[in-house]
N, C-alpha and C positions, 0 to 999 in steps of 0.2 A: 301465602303471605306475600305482600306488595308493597313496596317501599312508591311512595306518591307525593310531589311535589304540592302544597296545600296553602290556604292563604287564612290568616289570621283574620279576627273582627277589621283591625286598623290597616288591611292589605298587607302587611306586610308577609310573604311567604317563610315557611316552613317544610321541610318533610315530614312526613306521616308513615309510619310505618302501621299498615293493617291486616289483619288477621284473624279470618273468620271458619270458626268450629262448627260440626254437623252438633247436635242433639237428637240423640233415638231416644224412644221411648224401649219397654222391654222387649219389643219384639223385635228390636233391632231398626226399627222402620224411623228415620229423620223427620223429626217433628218440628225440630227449629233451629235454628244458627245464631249463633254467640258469635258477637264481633268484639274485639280487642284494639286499642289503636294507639301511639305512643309515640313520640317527639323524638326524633333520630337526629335534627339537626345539627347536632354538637359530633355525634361519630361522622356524620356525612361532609362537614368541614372539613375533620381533620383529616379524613381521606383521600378531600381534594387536596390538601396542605400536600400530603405525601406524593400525592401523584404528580404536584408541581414541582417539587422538589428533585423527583426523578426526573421529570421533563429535564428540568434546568440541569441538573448533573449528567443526565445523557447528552444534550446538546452544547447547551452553552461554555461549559467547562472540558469538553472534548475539542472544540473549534477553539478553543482561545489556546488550549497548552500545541497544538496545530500550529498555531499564530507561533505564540514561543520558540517551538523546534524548530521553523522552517526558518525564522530571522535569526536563530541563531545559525542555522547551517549556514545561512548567507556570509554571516558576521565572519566567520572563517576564512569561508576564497573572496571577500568584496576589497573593494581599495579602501584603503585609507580616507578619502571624500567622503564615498557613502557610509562608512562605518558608523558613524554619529547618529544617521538616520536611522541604521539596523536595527542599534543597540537600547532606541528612543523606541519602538517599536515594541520592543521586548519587553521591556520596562512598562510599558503601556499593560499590555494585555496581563504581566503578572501581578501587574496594579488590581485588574480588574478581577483577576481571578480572586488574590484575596479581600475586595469588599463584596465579590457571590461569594466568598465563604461564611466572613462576619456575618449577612446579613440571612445566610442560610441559619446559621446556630443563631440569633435571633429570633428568625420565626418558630426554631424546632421548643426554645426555651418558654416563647410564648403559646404554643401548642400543650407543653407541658403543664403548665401550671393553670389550673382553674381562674375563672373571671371572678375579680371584686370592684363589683359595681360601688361608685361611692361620688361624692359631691364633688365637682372639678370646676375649682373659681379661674374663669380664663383669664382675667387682668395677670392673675400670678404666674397661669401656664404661659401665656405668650411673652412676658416680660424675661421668663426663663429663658425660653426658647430664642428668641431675640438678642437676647445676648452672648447664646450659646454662639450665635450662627456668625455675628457680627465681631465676635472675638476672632471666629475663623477665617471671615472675610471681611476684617477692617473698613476696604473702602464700598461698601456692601450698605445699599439704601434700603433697607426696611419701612415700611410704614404700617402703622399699624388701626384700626377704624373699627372699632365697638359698639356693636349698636342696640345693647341690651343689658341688664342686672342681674339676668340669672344666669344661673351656672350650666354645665353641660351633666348627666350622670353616666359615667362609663370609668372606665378603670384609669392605673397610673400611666398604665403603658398608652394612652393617648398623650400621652408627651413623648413618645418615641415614633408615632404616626405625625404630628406636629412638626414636628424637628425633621424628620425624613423628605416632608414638603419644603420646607423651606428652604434645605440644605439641596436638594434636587433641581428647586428653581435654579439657586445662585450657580451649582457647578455648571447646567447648560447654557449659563448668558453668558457670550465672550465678551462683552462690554468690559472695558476697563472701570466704570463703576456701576456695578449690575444692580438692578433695582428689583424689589420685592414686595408686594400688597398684601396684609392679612387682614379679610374684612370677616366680622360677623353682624351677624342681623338674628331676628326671630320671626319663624316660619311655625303659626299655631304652636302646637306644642314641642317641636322643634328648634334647635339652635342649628341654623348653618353657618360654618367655619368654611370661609373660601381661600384659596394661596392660589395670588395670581401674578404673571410674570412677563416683561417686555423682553424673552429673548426667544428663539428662533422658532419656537412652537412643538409638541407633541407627534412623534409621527403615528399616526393613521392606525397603522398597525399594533402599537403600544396599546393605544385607545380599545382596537376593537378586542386585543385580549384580555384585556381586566373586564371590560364590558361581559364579556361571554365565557370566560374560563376556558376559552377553548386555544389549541393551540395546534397547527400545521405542520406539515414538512418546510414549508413555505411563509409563515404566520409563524414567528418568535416572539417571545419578550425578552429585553436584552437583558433584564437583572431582575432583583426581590423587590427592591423598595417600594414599586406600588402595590406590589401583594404585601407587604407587611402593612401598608396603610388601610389597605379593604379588610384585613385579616380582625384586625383593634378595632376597625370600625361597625363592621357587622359584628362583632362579637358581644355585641351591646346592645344588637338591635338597629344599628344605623344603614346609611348607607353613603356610598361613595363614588361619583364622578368626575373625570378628569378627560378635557376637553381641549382643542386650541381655540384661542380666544376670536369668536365673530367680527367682533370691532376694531381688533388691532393686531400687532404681533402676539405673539405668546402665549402662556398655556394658564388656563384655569383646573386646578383643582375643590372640587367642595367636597364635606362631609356633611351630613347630616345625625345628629345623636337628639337623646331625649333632654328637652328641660329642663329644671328641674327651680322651681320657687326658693325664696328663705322658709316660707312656711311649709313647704312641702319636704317629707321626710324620702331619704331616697325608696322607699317600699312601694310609695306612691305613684314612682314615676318610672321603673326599672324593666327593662325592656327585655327579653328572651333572644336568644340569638338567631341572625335571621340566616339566609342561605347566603354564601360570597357573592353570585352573580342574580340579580333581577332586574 
Protein backbone atom coordinates (compact mmCIF):
# COMPACT_ATOMS: atom_id res chain seq x y z
CA UNK A 1 0.00 0.00 0.00
CA UNK A 2 1.20 3.59 -1.00
CA UNK A 3 -0.18 6.73 -0.23
CA UNK A 4 0.75 8.99 -3.73
CA UNK A 5 0.32 12.51 -4.35
CA UNK A 6 -2.05 12.66 -7.80
CA UNK A 7 -3.66 15.21 -9.90
CA UNK A 8 -7.31 15.44 -10.86
CA UNK A 9 -8.90 16.02 -14.70
CA UNK A 10 -8.83 19.99 -13.78
CA UNK A 11 -4.86 19.69 -12.23
CA UNK A 12 -5.83 20.15 -9.35
CA UNK A 13 -3.96 17.53 -6.78
CA UNK A 14 -5.18 15.00 -4.60
CA UNK A 15 -3.65 12.01 -2.56
CA UNK A 16 -4.34 8.48 -3.65
CA UNK A 17 -4.02 5.99 -1.53
CA UNK A 18 -3.13 2.41 -3.54
CA UNK A 19 -3.32 -0.83 -3.06
CA UNK A 20 -2.64 -3.81 -4.90
CA UNK A 21 -3.50 -7.69 -4.18
CA UNK A 22 -1.74 -10.89 -5.77
CA UNK A 23 -4.56 -13.35 -7.24
CA UNK A 24 -3.56 -17.20 -7.44
CA UNK A 25 -5.24 -19.29 -9.07
CA UNK A 26 -5.70 -22.99 -7.08
CA UNK A 27 -2.35 -23.97 -7.33
CA UNK A 28 -1.39 -21.17 -5.34
CA UNK A 29 0.47 -19.67 -8.43
CA UNK A 30 -0.32 -15.42 -9.06
CA UNK A 31 -2.28 -14.98 -11.90
CA UNK A 32 -3.27 -11.50 -11.44
CA UNK A 33 -3.34 -8.37 -9.30
CA UNK A 34 -6.32 -6.53 -8.10
CA UNK A 35 -5.70 -2.84 -7.47
CA UNK A 36 -7.78 -0.79 -4.98
CA UNK A 37 -7.34 3.14 -5.03
CA UNK A 38 -9.09 5.89 -2.69
CA UNK A 39 -9.15 9.61 -1.92
CA UNK A 40 -7.24 10.18 1.42
CA UNK A 41 -7.11 13.86 1.00
CA UNK A 42 -9.47 14.86 3.90
CA UNK A 43 -7.22 12.36 6.57
CA UNK A 44 -4.06 13.80 4.92
CA UNK A 45 -5.19 17.46 5.82
CA UNK A 46 -6.13 17.01 8.78
CA UNK A 47 -2.77 15.48 9.71
CA UNK A 48 -0.91 18.24 8.38
CA UNK A 49 -3.57 20.54 10.56
CA UNK A 50 -2.15 18.55 13.64
CA UNK A 51 1.39 18.48 12.77
CA UNK A 52 1.12 22.36 12.48
CA UNK A 53 -0.52 22.76 15.51
CA UNK A 54 2.23 20.89 17.31
CA UNK A 55 4.81 22.78 15.42
CA UNK A 56 3.28 26.00 16.65
CA UNK A 57 2.73 24.73 20.29
CA UNK A 58 6.31 23.40 20.45
CA UNK A 59 7.88 26.59 19.11
CA UNK A 60 5.92 29.52 19.02
CA UNK A 61 4.20 29.33 22.44
CA UNK A 62 7.53 28.02 24.21
CA UNK A 63 9.49 31.37 22.98
CA UNK A 64 6.75 33.77 23.59
CA UNK A 65 5.97 32.49 27.50
CA UNK A 66 10.24 32.83 27.45
CA UNK A 67 9.55 36.41 26.37
CA UNK A 68 6.94 36.63 29.36
CA UNK A 69 9.28 35.15 32.15
CA UNK A 70 12.35 36.83 31.27
CA UNK A 71 10.62 40.63 31.10
CA UNK A 72 9.03 39.74 33.94
CA UNK A 73 12.26 38.84 35.87
CA UNK A 74 13.52 42.11 34.52
CA UNK A 75 10.47 44.03 35.79
CA UNK A 76 11.62 43.20 39.33
CA UNK A 77 15.44 44.35 39.64
CA UNK A 78 14.85 47.34 36.41
CA UNK A 79 14.45 51.06 37.66
CA UNK A 80 11.50 52.62 37.56
CA UNK A 81 12.40 54.47 33.72
CA UNK A 82 12.51 51.27 32.12
CA UNK A 83 9.80 49.54 33.88
CA UNK A 84 6.99 50.79 31.47
CA UNK A 85 9.06 49.42 28.72
CA UNK A 86 9.33 45.84 30.62
CA UNK A 87 5.85 45.51 31.45
CA UNK A 88 4.69 46.76 27.49
CA UNK A 89 6.82 43.81 26.62
CA UNK A 90 4.99 41.37 28.56
CA UNK A 91 1.76 42.53 27.71
CA UNK A 92 2.77 42.18 24.08
CA UNK A 93 3.80 38.63 23.92
CA UNK A 94 0.70 37.54 26.40
CA UNK A 95 -1.33 39.35 23.81
CA UNK A 96 0.03 37.12 21.32
CA UNK A 97 -0.03 34.04 23.13
CA UNK A 98 -3.83 34.26 23.61
CA UNK A 99 -4.72 35.16 19.62
CA UNK A 100 -2.29 31.60 18.94
CA UNK A 101 -4.62 30.23 21.32
CA UNK A 102 -8.13 31.65 19.81
CA UNK A 103 -7.05 31.02 16.45
CA UNK A 104 -5.56 27.41 17.42
CA UNK A 105 -9.38 26.35 18.74
CA UNK A 106 -10.57 27.93 15.55
CA UNK A 107 -8.86 25.70 13.24
CA UNK A 108 -9.28 22.52 15.59
CA UNK A 109 -13.24 23.42 15.44
CA UNK A 110 -13.09 23.81 11.84
CA UNK A 111 -11.02 20.47 11.40
CA UNK A 112 -14.01 19.00 13.32
CA UNK A 113 -16.88 19.53 11.69
CA UNK A 114 -17.51 18.32 8.11
CA UNK A 115 -17.46 20.85 4.79
CA UNK A 116 -21.00 22.49 3.62
CA UNK A 117 -20.52 23.52 0.44
CA UNK A 118 -23.25 26.08 -0.45
CA UNK A 119 -23.88 29.43 -2.64
CA UNK A 120 -21.85 32.41 -1.17
CA UNK A 121 -23.26 36.03 -2.55
CA UNK A 122 -20.00 38.17 -1.97
CA UNK A 123 -21.86 41.65 -2.19
CA UNK A 124 -23.31 40.29 1.37
CA UNK A 125 -20.10 38.59 2.54
CA UNK A 126 -17.78 41.61 1.95
CA UNK A 127 -20.40 44.22 3.00
CA UNK A 128 -20.23 41.98 6.27
CA UNK A 129 -16.93 41.74 6.49
CA UNK A 130 -16.23 45.42 6.03
CA UNK A 131 -18.02 46.44 8.54
CA UNK A 132 -16.96 44.01 10.89
CA UNK A 133 -13.36 45.39 10.33
CA UNK A 134 -14.12 49.15 9.95
CA UNK A 135 -16.08 49.09 13.29
CA UNK A 136 -12.82 47.87 14.56
CA UNK A 137 -10.72 50.23 12.95
CA UNK A 138 -12.89 53.33 12.44
CA UNK A 139 -10.28 55.39 10.69
CA UNK A 140 -9.52 52.27 8.35
CA UNK A 141 -10.02 52.82 4.35
CA UNK A 142 -11.55 49.79 2.84
CA UNK A 143 -12.23 49.71 -0.75
CA UNK A 144 -14.10 47.43 -2.16
CA UNK A 145 -14.06 46.43 -6.54
CA UNK A 146 -16.38 43.64 -7.79
CA UNK A 147 -15.93 42.52 -10.88
CA UNK A 148 -18.61 39.75 -11.40
CA UNK A 149 -22.47 38.37 -10.69
CA UNK A 150 -21.70 35.13 -9.52
CA UNK A 151 -21.24 33.75 -6.45
CA UNK A 152 -18.26 31.79 -4.92
CA UNK A 153 -19.46 27.83 -3.72
CA UNK A 154 -17.63 26.96 -0.51
CA UNK A 155 -18.71 27.07 3.01
CA UNK A 156 -19.78 29.65 5.82
CA UNK A 157 -16.67 29.66 7.22
CA UNK A 158 -15.15 31.60 4.15
CA UNK A 159 -16.23 34.60 6.14
CA UNK A 160 -13.78 33.82 8.70
CA UNK A 161 -10.79 33.32 6.04
CA UNK A 162 -12.30 36.91 4.56
CA UNK A 163 -12.27 38.75 7.76
CA UNK A 164 -8.88 37.12 8.83
CA UNK A 165 -7.30 38.95 5.59
CA UNK A 166 -8.57 42.00 6.15
CA UNK A 167 -8.16 42.28 9.77
CA UNK A 168 -4.24 41.08 9.14
CA UNK A 169 -3.76 43.75 6.61
CA UNK A 170 -5.09 46.62 8.96
CA UNK A 171 -3.17 45.23 12.18
CA UNK A 172 0.31 45.30 10.13
CA UNK A 173 -0.15 49.12 8.40
CA UNK A 174 1.16 51.51 11.09
CA UNK A 175 -0.42 54.26 9.00
CA UNK A 176 -2.58 56.39 11.17
CA UNK A 177 -5.18 55.70 8.38
CA UNK A 178 -4.36 52.30 7.00
CA UNK A 179 -5.87 51.41 3.76
CA UNK A 180 -7.20 48.24 2.52
CA UNK A 181 -8.22 46.86 -1.42
CA UNK A 182 -10.82 43.95 -1.86
CA UNK A 183 -10.84 43.23 -5.47
CA UNK A 184 -12.69 40.37 -7.29
CA UNK A 185 -12.72 39.51 -10.82
CA UNK A 186 -13.58 35.97 -12.80
CA UNK A 187 -10.93 33.70 -13.66
CA UNK A 188 -12.93 30.83 -16.29
CA UNK A 189 -14.68 29.02 -13.96
CA UNK A 190 -13.15 30.53 -10.96
CA UNK A 191 -13.80 33.64 -8.64
CA UNK A 192 -10.46 35.28 -7.38
CA UNK A 193 -10.89 37.28 -4.27
CA UNK A 194 -7.64 39.40 -3.77
CA UNK A 195 -6.85 41.48 -0.16
CA UNK A 196 -4.45 43.92 -0.97
CA UNK A 197 -2.57 46.37 1.22
CA UNK A 198 -0.15 49.69 1.26
CA UNK A 199 1.79 48.65 4.47
CA UNK A 200 5.23 47.27 5.15
CA UNK A 201 4.85 43.93 3.16
CA UNK A 202 5.05 40.08 3.98
CA UNK A 203 8.12 38.70 5.12
CA UNK A 204 9.83 36.26 2.80
CA UNK A 205 9.75 33.74 5.14
CA UNK A 206 5.88 33.89 6.00
CA UNK A 207 5.39 33.52 2.29
CA UNK A 208 7.57 30.53 1.63
CA UNK A 209 5.79 28.51 4.72
CA UNK A 210 2.27 28.51 3.53
CA UNK A 211 3.68 28.04 0.07
CA UNK A 212 5.29 24.74 1.12
CA UNK A 213 4.04 23.53 4.52
CA UNK A 214 7.26 23.17 5.50
CA UNK A 215 8.78 24.53 8.50
CA UNK A 216 12.61 24.89 9.92
CA UNK A 217 14.56 25.28 13.02
CA UNK A 218 15.38 28.41 11.29
CA UNK A 219 11.98 29.04 8.87
CA UNK A 220 8.78 29.80 11.39
CA UNK A 221 5.54 31.09 10.91
CA UNK A 222 4.68 33.55 13.41
CA UNK A 223 0.83 32.50 14.00
CA UNK A 224 -2.45 30.65 12.47
CA UNK A 225 -4.19 33.14 10.43
CA UNK A 226 -2.86 32.16 7.21
CA UNK A 227 -3.16 28.61 7.86
CA UNK A 228 -6.68 29.22 8.77
CA UNK A 229 -7.06 30.95 5.44
CA UNK A 230 -5.48 27.95 3.20
CA UNK A 231 -7.33 25.70 5.64
CA UNK A 232 -11.26 27.22 4.19
CA UNK A 233 -9.88 27.65 1.17
CA UNK A 234 -8.63 24.22 -0.04
CA UNK A 235 -11.13 22.78 1.70
CA UNK A 236 -13.41 23.48 -1.17
CA UNK A 237 -11.22 22.83 -3.64
CA UNK A 238 -9.53 26.23 -4.00
CA UNK A 239 -6.47 27.69 -3.58
CA UNK A 240 -4.40 30.44 -2.00
CA UNK A 241 -1.50 32.85 -2.29
CA UNK A 242 -0.03 35.61 -0.49
CA UNK A 243 2.68 37.59 -1.85
CA UNK A 244 4.39 41.17 -1.26
CA UNK A 245 3.18 43.48 -3.80
CA UNK A 246 5.69 43.98 -7.22
CA UNK A 247 4.58 47.30 -7.92
CA UNK A 248 4.29 48.90 -4.49
CA UNK A 249 4.42 48.51 -0.78
CA UNK A 250 2.49 45.86 0.57
CA UNK A 251 1.15 42.53 0.59
CA UNK A 252 -1.36 40.85 -1.71
CA UNK A 253 -3.24 38.09 -0.71
CA UNK A 254 -5.64 35.89 -3.36
CA UNK A 255 -8.05 33.04 -3.04
CA UNK A 256 -9.21 31.27 -5.62
CA UNK A 257 -12.88 29.00 -5.23
CA UNK A 258 -15.25 27.64 -7.77
CA UNK A 259 -18.09 29.73 -9.38
CA UNK A 260 -20.94 29.19 -9.25
CA UNK A 261 -24.13 30.70 -11.80
CA UNK A 262 -27.84 31.71 -10.74
CA UNK A 263 -28.62 28.90 -12.98
CA UNK A 264 -26.30 26.59 -11.85
CA UNK A 265 -27.14 24.41 -8.68
CA UNK A 266 -24.36 24.09 -6.31
CA UNK A 267 -23.96 20.02 -7.31
CA UNK A 268 -22.79 21.45 -10.49
CA UNK A 269 -20.03 23.26 -9.51
CA UNK A 270 -18.68 21.75 -6.04
CA UNK A 271 -15.30 20.97 -5.69
CA UNK A 272 -13.47 18.06 -3.64
CA UNK A 273 -10.84 19.10 -1.34
CA UNK A 274 -7.51 19.77 -2.61
CA UNK A 275 -4.10 19.27 -0.75
CA UNK A 276 -2.99 22.56 1.57
CA UNK A 277 0.26 23.11 -0.33
CA UNK A 278 0.53 23.08 -4.50
Amino acid sequence: MVEVLNYRANETPFWNKLRIDPIEDDSGEVTHYLGFQSDVTERKRTEQLISLLDRVLRHNLRNDMNIVLGYADLARTASTDSQTNHIEQIHDAATGLLELSEQAQELEELARHERTPKRIHLDELLAEVVAEQQNKVPESTIDVNTDTNLAICAGSELHTAVSELVENALLHNSASQPWVGIEVQETDEWIELSVVDDGPGIDEMETDVIATGRETPLNHGTGLGLWLVNWVVTRYGGSFQIQARSDTAGTEATMSLPAIAPEQAVSDVVQPPTTLFW
